[in-house]
VEXTIFI-578424 format. One record per residue (C-alpha): residue in three letters; y, x, z. Coordinates in Angstrom, 3 decimals, decimal comma. Example, Ala and Ser with C-alpha at 12.3 -4.5 7.8 and 13.67 -1.06 7.14 Angstrom:
BEGIN
+--------+----------+----------+----------+
| residu |    north |     east |       up |
+--------+----------+----------+----------+
|    Ala |   -4,500 |   12,300 |    7,800 |
|    Ser |   -1,060 |   13,670 |    7,140 |
+--------+----------+----------+----------+
This chain:
BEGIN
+--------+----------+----------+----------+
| residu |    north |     east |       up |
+--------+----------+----------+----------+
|    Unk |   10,383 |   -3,247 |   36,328 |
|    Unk |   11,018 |   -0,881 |   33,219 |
|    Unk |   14,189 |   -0,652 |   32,454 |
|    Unk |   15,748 |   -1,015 |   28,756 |
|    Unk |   17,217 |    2,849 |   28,699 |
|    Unk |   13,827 |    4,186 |   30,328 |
|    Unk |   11,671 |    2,310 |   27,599 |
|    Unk |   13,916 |    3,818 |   24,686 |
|    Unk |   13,406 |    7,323 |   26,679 |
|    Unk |    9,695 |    6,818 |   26,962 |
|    Unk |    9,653 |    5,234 |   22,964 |
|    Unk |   11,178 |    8,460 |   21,548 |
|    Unk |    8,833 |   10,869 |   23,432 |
|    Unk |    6,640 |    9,085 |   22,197 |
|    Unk |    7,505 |    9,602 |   18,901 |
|    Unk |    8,459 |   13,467 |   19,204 |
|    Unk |    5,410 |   14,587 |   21,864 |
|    Unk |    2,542 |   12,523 |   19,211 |
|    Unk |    3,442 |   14,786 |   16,510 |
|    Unk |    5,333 |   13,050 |   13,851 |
|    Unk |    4,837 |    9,705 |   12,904 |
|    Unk |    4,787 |    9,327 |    9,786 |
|    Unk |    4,337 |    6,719 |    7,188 |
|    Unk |    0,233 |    7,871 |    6,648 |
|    Unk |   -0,112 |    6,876 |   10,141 |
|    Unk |    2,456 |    3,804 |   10,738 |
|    Unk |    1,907 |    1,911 |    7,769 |
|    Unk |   -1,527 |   -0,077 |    8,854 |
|    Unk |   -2,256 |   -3,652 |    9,699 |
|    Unk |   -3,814 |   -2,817 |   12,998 |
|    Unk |   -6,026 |   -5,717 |   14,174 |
|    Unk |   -5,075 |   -5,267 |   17,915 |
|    Unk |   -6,491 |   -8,803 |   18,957 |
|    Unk |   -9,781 |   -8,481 |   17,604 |
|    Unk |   -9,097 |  -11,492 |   14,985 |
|    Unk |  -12,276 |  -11,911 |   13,166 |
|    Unk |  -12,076 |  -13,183 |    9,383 |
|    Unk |  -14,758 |  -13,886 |    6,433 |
|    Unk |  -18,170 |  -14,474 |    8,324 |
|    Unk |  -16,842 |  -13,234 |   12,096 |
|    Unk |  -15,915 |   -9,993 |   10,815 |
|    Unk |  -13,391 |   -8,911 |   12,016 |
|    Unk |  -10,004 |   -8,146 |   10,070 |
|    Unk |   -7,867 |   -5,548 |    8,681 |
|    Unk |   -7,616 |   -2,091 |   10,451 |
|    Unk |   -9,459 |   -1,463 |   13,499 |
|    Unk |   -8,312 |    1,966 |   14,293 |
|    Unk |   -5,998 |    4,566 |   13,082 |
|    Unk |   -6,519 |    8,039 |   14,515 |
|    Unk |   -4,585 |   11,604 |   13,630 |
|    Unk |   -4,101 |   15,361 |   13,774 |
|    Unk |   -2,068 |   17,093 |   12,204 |
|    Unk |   -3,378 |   17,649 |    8,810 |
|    Unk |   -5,386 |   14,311 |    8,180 |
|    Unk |   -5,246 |   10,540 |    9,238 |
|    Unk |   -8,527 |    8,536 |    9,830 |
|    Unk |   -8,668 |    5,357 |    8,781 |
|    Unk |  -11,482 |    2,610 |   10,812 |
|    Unk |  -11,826 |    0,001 |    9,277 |
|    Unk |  -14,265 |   -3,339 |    7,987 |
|    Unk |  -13,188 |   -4,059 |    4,776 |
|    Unk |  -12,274 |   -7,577 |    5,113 |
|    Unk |   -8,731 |   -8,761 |    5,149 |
|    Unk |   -6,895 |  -10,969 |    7,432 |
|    Unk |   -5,888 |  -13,326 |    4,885 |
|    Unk |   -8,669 |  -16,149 |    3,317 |
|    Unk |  -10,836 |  -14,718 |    0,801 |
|    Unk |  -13,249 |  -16,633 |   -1,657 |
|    Unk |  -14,431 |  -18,128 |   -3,331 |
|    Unk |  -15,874 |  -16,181 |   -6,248 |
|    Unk |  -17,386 |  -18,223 |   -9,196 |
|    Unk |  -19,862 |  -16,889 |  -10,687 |
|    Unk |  -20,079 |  -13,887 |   -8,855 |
|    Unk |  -23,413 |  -13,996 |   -6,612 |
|    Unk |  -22,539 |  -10,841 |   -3,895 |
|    Unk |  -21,204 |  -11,764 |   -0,598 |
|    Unk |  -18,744 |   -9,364 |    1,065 |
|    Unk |  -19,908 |   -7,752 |    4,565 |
|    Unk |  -18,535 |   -5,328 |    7,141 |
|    Unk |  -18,795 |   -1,644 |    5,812 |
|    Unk |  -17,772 |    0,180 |    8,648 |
|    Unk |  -15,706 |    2,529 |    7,117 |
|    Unk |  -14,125 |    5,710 |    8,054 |
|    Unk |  -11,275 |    7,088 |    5,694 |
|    Unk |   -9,725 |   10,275 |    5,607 |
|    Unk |   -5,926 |   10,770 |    4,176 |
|    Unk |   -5,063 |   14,242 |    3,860 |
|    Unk |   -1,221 |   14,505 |    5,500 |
|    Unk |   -0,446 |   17,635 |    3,297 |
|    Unk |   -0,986 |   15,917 |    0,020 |
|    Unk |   -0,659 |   18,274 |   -3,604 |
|    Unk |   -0,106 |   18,234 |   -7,047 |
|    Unk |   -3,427 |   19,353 |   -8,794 |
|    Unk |   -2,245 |   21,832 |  -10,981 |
|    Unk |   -6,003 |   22,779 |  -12,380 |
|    Unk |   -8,154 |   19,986 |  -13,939 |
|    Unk |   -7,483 |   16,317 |  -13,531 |
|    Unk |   -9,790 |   14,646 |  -11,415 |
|    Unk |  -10,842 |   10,940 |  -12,979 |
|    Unk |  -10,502 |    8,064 |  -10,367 |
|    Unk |  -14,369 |    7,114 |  -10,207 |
|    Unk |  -16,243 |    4,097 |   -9,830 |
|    Unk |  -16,564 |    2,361 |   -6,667 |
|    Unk |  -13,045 |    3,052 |   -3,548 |
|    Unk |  -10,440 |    5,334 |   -5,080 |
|    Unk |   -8,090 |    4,387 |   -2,215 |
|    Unk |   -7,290 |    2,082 |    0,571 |
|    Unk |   -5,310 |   -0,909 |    1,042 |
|    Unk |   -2,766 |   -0,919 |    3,540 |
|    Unk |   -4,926 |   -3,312 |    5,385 |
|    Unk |   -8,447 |   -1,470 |    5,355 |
|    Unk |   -9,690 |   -3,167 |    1,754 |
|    Unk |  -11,232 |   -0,736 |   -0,930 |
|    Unk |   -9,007 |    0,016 |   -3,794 |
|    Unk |  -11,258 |   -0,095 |   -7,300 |
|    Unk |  -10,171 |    1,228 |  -10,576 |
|    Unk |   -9,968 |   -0,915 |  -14,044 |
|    Unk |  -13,366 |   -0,703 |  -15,218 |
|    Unk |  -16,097 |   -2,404 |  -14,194 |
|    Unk |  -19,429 |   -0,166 |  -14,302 |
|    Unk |  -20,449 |   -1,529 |  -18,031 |
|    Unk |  -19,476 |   -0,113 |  -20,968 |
|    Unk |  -20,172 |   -1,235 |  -24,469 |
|    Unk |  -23,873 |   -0,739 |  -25,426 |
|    Unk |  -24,226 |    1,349 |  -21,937 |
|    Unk |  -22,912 |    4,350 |  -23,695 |
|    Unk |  -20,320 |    4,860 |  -21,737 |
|    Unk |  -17,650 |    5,395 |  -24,426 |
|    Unk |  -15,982 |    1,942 |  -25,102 |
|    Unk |  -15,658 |    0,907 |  -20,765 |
|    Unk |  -15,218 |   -2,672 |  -19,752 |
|    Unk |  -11,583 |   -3,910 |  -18,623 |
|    Unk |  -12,719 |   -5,545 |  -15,082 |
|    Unk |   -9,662 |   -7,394 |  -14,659 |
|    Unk |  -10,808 |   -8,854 |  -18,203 |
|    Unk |  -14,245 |   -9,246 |  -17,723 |
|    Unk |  -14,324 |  -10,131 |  -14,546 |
|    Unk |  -11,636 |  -11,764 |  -13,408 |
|    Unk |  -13,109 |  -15,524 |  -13,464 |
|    Unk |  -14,423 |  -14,303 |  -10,437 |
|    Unk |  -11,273 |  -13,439 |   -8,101 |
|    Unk |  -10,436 |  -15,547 |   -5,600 |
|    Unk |   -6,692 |  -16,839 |   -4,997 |
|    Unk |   -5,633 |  -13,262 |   -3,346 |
|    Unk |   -7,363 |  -11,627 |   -6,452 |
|    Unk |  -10,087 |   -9,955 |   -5,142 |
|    Unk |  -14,224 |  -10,326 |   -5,001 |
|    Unk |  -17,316 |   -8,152 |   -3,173 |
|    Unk |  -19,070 |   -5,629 |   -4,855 |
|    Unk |  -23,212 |   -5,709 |   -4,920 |
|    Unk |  -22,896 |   -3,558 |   -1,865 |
|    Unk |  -20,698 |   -5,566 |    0,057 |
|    Unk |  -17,415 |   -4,325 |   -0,059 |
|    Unk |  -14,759 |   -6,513 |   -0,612 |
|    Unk |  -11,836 |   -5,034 |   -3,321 |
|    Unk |   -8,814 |   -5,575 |   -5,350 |
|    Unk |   -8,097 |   -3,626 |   -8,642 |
|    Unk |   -4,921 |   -4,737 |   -9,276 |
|    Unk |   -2,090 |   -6,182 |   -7,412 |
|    Unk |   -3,598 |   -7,603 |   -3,745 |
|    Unk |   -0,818 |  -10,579 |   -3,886 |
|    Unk |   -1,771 |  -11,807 |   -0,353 |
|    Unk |   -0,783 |   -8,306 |    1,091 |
|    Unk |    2,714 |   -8,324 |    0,128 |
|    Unk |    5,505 |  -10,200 |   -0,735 |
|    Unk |    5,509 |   -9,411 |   -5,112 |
|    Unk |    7,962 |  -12,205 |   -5,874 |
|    Unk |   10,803 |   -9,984 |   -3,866 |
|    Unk |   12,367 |   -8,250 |   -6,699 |
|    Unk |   15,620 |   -7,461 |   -3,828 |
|    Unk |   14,126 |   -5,181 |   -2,041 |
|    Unk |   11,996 |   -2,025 |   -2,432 |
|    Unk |    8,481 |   -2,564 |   -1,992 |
|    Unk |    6,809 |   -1,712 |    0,659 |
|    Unk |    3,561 |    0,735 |    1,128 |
|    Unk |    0,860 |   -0,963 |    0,590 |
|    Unk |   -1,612 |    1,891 |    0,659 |
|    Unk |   -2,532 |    5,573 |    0,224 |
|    Unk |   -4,488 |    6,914 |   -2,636 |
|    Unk |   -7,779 |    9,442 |   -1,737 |
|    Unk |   -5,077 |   12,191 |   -2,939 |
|    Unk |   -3,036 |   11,172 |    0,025 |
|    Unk |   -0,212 |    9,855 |   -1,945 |
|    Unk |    0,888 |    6,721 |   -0,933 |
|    Unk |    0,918 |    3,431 |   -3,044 |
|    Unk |    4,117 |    0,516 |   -3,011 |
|    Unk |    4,347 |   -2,491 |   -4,277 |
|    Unk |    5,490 |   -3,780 |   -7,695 |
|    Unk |    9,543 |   -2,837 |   -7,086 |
|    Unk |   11,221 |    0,650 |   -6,178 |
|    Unk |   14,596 |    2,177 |   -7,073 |
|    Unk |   15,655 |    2,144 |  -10,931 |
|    Unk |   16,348 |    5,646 |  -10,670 |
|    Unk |   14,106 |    8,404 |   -9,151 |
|    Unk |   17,174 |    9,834 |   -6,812 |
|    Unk |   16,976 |    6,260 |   -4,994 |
|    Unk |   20,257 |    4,837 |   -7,042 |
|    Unk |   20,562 |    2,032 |   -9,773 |
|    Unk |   19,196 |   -0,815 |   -7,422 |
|    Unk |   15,942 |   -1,987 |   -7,332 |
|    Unk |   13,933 |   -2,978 |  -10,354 |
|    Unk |   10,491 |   -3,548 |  -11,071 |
|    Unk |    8,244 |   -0,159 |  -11,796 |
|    Unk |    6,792 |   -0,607 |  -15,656 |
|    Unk |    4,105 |    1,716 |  -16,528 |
|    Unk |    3,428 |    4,011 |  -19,618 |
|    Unk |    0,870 |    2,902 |  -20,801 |
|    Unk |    0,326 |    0,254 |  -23,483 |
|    Unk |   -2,106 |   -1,425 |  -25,685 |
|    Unk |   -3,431 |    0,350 |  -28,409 |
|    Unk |   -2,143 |   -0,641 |  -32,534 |
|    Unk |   -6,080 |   -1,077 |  -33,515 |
|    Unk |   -8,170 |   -3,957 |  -35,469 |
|    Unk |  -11,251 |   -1,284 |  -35,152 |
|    Unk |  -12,530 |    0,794 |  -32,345 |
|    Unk |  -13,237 |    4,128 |  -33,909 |
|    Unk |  -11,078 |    6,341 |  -32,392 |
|    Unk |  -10,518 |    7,164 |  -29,040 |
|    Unk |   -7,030 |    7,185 |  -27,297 |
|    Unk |   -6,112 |   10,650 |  -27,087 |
|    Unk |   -7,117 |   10,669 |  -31,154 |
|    Unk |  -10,914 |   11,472 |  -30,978 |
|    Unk |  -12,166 |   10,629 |  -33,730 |
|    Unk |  -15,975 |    8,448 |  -33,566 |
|    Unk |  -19,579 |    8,881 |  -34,923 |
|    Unk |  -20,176 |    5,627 |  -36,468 |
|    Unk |  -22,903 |    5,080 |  -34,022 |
|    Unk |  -19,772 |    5,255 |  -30,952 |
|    Unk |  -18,490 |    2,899 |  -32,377 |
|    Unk |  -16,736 |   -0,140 |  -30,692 |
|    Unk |  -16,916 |   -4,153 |  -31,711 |
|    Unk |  -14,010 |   -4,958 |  -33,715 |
|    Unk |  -11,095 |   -6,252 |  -32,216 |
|    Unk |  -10,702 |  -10,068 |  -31,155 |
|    Unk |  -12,807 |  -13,117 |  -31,013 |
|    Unk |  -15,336 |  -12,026 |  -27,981 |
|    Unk |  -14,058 |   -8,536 |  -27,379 |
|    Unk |  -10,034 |   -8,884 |  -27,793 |
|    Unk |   -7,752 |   -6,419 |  -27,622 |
|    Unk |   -7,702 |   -5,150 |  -23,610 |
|    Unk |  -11,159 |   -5,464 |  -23,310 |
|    Unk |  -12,210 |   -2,134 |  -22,983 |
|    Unk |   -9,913 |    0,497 |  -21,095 |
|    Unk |   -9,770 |    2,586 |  -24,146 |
|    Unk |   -7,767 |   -0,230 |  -25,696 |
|    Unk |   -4,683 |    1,459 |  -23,902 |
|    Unk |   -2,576 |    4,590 |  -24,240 |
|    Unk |   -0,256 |    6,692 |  -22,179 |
|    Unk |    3,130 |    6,939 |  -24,075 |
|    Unk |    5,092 |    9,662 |  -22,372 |
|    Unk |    8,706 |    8,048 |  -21,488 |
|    Unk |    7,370 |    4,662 |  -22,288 |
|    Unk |    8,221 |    3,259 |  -19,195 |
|    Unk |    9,323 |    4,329 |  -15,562 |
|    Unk |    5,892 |    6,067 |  -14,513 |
|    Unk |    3,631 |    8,868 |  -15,422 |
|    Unk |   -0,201 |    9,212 |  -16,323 |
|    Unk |   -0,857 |    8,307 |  -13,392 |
|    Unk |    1,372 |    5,410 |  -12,477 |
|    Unk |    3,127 |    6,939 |  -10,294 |
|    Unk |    6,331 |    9,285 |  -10,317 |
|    Unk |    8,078 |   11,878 |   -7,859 |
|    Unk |   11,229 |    9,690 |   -6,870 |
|    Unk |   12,962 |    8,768 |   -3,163 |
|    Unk |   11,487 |    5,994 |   -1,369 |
|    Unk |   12,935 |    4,164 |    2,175 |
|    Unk |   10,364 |    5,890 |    4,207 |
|    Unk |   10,600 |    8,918 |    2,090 |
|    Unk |   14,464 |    9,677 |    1,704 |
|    Unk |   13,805 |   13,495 |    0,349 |
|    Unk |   11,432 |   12,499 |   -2,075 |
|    Unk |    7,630 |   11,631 |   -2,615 |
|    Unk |    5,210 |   11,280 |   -5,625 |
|    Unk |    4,329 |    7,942 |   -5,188 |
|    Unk |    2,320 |    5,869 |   -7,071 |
|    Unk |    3,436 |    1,941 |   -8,293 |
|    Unk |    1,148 |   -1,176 |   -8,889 |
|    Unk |    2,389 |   -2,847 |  -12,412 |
|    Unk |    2,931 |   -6,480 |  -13,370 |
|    Unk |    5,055 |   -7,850 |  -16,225 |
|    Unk |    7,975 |  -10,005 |  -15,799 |
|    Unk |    5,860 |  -12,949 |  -15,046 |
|    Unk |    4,341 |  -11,104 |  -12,315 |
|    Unk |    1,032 |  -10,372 |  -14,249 |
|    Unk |   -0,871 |   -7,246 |  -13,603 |
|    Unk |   -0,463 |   -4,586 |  -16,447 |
|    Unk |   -2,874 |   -1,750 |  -16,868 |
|    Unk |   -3,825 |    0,613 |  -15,592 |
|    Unk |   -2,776 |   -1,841 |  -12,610 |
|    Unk |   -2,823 |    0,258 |   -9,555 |
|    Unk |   -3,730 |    4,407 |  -10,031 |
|    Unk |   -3,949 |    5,972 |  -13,677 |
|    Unk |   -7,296 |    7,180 |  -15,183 |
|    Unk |   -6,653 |   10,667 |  -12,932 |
|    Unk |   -5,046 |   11,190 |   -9,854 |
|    Unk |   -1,849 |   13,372 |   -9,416 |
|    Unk |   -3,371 |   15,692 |   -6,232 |
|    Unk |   -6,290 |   17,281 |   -4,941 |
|    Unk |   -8,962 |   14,485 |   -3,608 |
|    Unk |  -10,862 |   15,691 |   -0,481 |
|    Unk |  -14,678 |   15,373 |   -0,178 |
|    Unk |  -15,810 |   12,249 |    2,044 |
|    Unk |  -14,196 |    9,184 |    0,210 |
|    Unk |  -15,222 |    8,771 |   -3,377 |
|    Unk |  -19,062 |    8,715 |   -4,796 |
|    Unk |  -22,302 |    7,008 |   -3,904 |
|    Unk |  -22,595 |    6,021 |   -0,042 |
|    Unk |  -18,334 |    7,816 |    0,890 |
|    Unk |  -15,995 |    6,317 |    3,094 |
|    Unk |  -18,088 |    7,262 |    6,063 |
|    Unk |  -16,499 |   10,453 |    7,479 |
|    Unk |  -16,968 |   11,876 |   10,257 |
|    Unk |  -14,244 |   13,045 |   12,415 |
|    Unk |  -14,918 |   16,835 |   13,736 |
|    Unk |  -11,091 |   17,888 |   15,110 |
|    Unk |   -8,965 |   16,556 |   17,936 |
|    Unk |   -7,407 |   13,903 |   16,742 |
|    Unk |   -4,469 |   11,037 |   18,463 |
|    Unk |   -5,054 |    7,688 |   18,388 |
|    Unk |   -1,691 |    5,769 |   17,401 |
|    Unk |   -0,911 |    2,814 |   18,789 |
|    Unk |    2,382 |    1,025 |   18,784 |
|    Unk |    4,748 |    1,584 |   21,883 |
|    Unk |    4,755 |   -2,227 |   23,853 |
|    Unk |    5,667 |   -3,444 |   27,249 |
|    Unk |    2,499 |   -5,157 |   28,804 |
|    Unk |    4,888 |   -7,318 |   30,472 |
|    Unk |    7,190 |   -7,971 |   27,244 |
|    Unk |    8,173 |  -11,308 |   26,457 |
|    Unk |   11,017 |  -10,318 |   24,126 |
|    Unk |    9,487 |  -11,274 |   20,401 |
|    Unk |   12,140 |  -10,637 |   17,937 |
|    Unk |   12,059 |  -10,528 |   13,718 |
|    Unk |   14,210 |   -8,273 |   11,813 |
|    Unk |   14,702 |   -9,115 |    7,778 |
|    Unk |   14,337 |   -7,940 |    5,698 |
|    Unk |   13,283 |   -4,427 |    6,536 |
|    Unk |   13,531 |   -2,407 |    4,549 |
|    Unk |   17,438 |   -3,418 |    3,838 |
|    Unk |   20,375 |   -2,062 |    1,818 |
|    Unk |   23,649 |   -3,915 |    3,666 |
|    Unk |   22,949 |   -5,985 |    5,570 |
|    Unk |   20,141 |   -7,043 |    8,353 |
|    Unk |   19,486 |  -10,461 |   10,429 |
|    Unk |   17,639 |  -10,418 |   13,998 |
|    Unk |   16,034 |  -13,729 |   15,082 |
|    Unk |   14,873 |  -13,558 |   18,567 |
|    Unk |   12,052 |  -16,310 |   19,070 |
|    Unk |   12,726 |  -19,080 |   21,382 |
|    Unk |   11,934 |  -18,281 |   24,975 |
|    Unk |   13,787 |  -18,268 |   28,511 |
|    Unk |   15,874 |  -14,885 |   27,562 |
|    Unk |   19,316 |  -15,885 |   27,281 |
|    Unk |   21,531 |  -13,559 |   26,999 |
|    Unk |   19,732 |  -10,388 |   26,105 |
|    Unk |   21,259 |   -7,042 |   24,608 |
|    Unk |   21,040 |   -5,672 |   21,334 |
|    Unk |   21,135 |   -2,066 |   20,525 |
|    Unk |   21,077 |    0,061 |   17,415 |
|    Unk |   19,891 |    3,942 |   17,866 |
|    Unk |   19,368 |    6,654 |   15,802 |
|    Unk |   16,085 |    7,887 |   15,510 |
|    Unk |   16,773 |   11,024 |   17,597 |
|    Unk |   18,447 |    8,320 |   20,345 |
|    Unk |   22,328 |    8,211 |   19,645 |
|    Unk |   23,349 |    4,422 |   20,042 |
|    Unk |   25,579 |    2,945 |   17,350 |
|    Unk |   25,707 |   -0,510 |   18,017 |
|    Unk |   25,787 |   -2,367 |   21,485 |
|    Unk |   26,131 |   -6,579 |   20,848 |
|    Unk |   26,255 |   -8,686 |   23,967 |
|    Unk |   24,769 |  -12,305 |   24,995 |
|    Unk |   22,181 |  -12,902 |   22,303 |
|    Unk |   20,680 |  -15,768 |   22,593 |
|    Unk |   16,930 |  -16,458 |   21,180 |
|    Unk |   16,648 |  -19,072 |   18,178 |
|    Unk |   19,596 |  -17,834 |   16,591 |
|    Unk |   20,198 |  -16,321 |   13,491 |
|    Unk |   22,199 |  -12,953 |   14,044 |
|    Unk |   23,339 |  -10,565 |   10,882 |
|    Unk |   25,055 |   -7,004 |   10,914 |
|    Unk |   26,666 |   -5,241 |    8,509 |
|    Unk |   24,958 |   -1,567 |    8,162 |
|    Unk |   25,755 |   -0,438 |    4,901 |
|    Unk |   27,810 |    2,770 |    6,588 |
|    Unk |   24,711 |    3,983 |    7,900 |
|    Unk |   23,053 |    6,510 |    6,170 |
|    Unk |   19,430 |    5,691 |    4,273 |
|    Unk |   16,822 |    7,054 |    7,437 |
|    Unk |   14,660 |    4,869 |   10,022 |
|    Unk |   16,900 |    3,456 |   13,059 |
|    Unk |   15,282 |    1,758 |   16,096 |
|    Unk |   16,594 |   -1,333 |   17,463 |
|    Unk |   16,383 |   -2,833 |   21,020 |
|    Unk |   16,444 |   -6,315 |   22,502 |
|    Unk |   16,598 |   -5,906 |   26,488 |
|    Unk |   16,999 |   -8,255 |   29,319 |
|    Unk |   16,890 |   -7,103 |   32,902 |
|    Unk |   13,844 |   -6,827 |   33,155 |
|    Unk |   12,342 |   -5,924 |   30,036 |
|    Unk |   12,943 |   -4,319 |   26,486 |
|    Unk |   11,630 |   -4,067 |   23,160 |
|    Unk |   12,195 |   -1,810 |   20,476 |
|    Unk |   11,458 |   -2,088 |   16,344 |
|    Unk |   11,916 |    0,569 |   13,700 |
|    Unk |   14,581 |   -0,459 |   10,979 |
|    Unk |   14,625 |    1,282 |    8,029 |
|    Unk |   18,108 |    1,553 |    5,854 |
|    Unk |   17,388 |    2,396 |    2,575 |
|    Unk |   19,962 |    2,664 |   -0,451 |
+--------+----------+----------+----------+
């Protein structure tokens, strides 16, 4: 029999002898029941392993929601075995820009390949005037909004709606995945202001379609040969066709050239540069959807260009796993989570009657001892005293305990 005080004991040595846990290596969907998904394949994350200067992530490329059909589009998606590699020092590149290429340009929270906007074909095959995807080929999502590449691989260029909850507009969005840069990605909603005050609102990018009837001129003012020319604006080729259809206007909205911006974040409460998926009041994705046309750090070999994603892993390295009690049969939601002020705990029916809850810091001070929970009840607590940080909370019986990280943001 484990007892409630030695799991917490044995939770946060966990936490402080594994190096630090951080949100490169906690934020996964871990498939840790071997669910299998499109074709038998199975789902989501397979394995997350660490040191301390890079997190590697397993995983098949299909998600554990549906996915299909795709009219129109004749590729079917298929397991890619990959292996990415998230740098855990990420840094501003302060020399030149590097363009997010073709093909992966960073991972889904749940093991799917990021794309950019375009779509491989440009106008003519010159490479100047580059096709929109989410334009061109967008007839060929399926409901969660994403479709397989020739090769395979299943990916989303804009908003993956079946990952996250979008419609929240409460709450700060969660991670939903790290860029090759190893700067991590949220959701459509963050804090107004970059200091983590102001609420929460949703992030609206800087860039914005282009005041042209005629493509002769590039966005950053180049100025065309006749024979770079574009088509003309509308009928077949409307305006947002082509990438180069849009412009970054400094100040135009909340993010940078690269959709992203330095601000605080729940998991990061000194401050990250994060980057933002974009969608309009209607909850429409708005170029340049997920990353800009460059990233904001230094990319490491191994994950973008013909035949990455396949590293191989040549340090000492942790596997993470989460902390559970074989013998657990405490299941218990807490919501929402991230929260601001206030939190509810819903144990799920079972034969636990009155169980113990406890609120900890992360370091193991306990704040908040509430007798004689019972399971199937809706419980809420006021926490908006506590400082913005992660706080663990346990649900104990005799002879068992379980423990969730809580995270109080502003």
């Amino acid at each position: 029999m484990i007892k409630p005080a030695l799991t917490l004991i044995l939770f946060l040595q966990f936490v402080f002898l594994k190096a630090q846990l951080t949100p490169e290596i906690t934020c996964w969907k871990i498939n840790t029941t071997g669910e299998t998904g499109y074709a038998g394949i199975e789902t989501n994350v397979q394995e997350v392993q660490y040191s301390d200067n890079n997190v590697y992530i397993s995983c098949t490329c299909i998600p554990g929601y549906d996915i299909g059909p795709w009219p129109g589009n004749p590729n079917t998606p298929s397991n890619q075995n990959f292996v990415y590699k998230i740098t855990r020092n990420p840094e501003q590149n302060l020399g030149a820009l590097i363009q997010t290429p073709l093909g992966h340009i960073g991972v889904w929270s749940n093991g799917v390949s990021m794309f950019n906007a375009k779509d491989a074909m440009s106008y003519e095959n010159e490479g100047i005037w580059n096709q929109n995807a989410i334009v061109v080929e967008g007839s060929s999502f399926d409901y969660c909004l994403g479709h397989p590449a020739p090769n395979g691989e299943y990916h989303h260029h804009l908003n993956p709606t079946c990952l996250y909850d979008d419609t929240d507009s409460l709450i700060h969005a969660p991670i939903i995945g790290y860029a090759f840069d190893g700067f991590p990605i949220y959701g459509a909603y963050g804090y107004k202001n970059a200091d983590g005050t102001g609420g929460i609102t949703r992030m609206r990018t800087s860039f914005k379609p282009r005041s042209i009837s005629e493509r002769t001129t590039l966005p950053d003012g180049t100025v065309l040969s006749a024979s770079q020319y574009g088509p003309a604006v509308g009928g077949t080729y409307p305006l947002g066709y082509y990438v180069e259809d849009f412009e970054y206007v400094a100040g135009f909205g909340d993010l940078d050239e690269h959709n992203g911006r330095f601000c605080v974040t729940p998991e990061y409460p000194d401050g990250i540069y994060a980057y933002f998926v974009t969608i309009n009041p209607e909850g429409e994705a708005v170029y340049p959807y997920t990353l800009g046309e460059t990233y904001y750090g230094i990319v490491q070999n191994g994950n973008t260009g013909p035949g990455s994603g396949h590293n191989t892993i040549t340090e000492s390295v942790e596997t993470f796993s989460a902390v559970v009690d074989a013998n657990n049969s405490i299941q218990f939601t807490v919501y929402p989570n991230p929260a601001t002020t206030s939190i509810g705990v819903f144990a799920n029916p079972s034969y636990n009657n009155d169980m113990i809850l406890q609120l900890f810091t992360i370091d193991g001070k306990l704040l908040l001892t509430v007798n004689n929970i019972q399971p199937a009840v809706n419980y809420y607590f006021d926490i908006s005293d506590l400082s913005t940080g992660i706080y663990l909370m346990q649900l104990s019986t005799v002879e068992t305990s379980t423990i969730q990280q809580i995270i109080k943001s502003h």
